[in-house]
N, C-alpha and C positions, 0 to 999 in steps of 0.2 A: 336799374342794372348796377350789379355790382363790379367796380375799378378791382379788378388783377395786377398785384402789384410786378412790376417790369424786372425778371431776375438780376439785373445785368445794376441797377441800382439800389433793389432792396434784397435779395439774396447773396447770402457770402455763397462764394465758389467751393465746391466739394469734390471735386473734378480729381482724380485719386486716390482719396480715401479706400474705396475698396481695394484697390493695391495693394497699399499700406498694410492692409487689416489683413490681407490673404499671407503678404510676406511674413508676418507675425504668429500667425496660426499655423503655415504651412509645415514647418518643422517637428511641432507637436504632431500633426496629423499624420506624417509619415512614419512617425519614430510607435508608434499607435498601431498602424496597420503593418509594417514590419516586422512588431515584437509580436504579434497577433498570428503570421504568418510562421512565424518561427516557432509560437507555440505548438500552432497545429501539425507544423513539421515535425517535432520532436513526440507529440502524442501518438502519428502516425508512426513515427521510426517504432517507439518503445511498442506501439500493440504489434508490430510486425515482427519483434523481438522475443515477445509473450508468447505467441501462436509458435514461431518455430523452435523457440525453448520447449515449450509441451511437443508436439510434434518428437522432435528429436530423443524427448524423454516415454513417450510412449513407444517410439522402435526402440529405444534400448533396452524398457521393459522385458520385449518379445524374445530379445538377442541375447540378454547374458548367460554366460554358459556355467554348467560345473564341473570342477575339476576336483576330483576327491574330496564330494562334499562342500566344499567351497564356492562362494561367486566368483567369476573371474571375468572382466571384462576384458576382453581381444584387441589385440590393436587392431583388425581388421575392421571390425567394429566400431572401437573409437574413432578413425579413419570414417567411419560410415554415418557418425553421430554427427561429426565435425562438418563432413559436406552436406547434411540434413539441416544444420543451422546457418551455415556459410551462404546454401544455395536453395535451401529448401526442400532439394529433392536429391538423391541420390544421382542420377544420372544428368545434371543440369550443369552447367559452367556460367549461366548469369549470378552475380551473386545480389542477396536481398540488401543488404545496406552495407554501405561503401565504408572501407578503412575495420573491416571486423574480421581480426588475426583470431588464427587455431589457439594462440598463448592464453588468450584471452577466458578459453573454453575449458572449467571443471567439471571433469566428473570422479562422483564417487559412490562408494557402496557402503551401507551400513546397517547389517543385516538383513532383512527383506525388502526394504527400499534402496531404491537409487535415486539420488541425488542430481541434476544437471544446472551448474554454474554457469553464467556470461556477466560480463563487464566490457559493454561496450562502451567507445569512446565517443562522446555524442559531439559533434563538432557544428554551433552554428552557422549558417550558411551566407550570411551580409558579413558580419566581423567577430572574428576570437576575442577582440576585445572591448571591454566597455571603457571609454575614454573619461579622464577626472578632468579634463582642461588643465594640466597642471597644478591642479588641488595635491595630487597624490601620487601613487600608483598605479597603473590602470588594470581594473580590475579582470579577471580571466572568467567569460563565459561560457566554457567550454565545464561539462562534468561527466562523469561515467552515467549511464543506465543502466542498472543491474536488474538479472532476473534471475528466480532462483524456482526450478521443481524439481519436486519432491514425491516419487508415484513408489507404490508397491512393486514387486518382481512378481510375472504371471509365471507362476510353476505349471 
């Protein structure tokens, strides 16, 4: 029969180590699934961006008017493009992503096409800022999402 040696005089003690090891990994693993989180926030915001950029540049297709030969787009209209990207839908007051001003929204006309601009401002959601420890500056996480379409006028 084989002698099991007695922990207590031939094992060294290990008895928190994995603490140890957890306190030391646990910051990378947060800062991991956080920036992960944040991605996918931001890939959501911008496709919800895209759709109602197109959206809003196909009813203005529909909408622009002429005025002695000319395109002219309406302020009623513009008024109608603005709450199509703002809220998605004409008659809605939820709006689709937070902190997205009328300023923000181009449009323009250049001969059979119309144009529709956004520059939103994309604001991460844990922190605006990325911290140096005192190394530096700290750096600013926050940047515009821009969308840009660009469709024919249906005459």
């Amino acid at each position: 029969m084989k002698h099991i040696p007695n922990c207590q005089s031939g094992c060294r003690n290990e008895n928190g180590f994995a603490a140890i090891e957890l306190t030391i990994i646990l910051p990378f693993l947060l800062l991991l699934i956080f920036a992960t989180a944040e991605f996918g926030r931001m890939l959501y915001q911008y496709n919800a961006l895209n759709k109602t950029v197109r959206n809003a540049s196909r009813y203005l297709t529909e909408k622009v008017e002429f005025d002695t030969g000319v395109e002219v787009i309406t302020t009623e209209v513009q008024l109608n493009v603005e709450n199509h990207i703002k809220y998605g839908a004409l008659n809605s007051n939820i709006e689709l992503l937070p902190n997205l001003a009328a300023s923000t929204i181009n449009l323009s006309l250049s001969g059979d096409f119309v144009t529709v601009q956004i520059s939103y401002p994309w604001q991460p959601l844990f922190a605006d800022m990325f911290s140096t420890f005192g190394l530096g500056n700290n750096i600013d996480i926050s940047f515009p999402l821009v969308s840009t379409y660009t469709m024919r006028i249906v005459l």
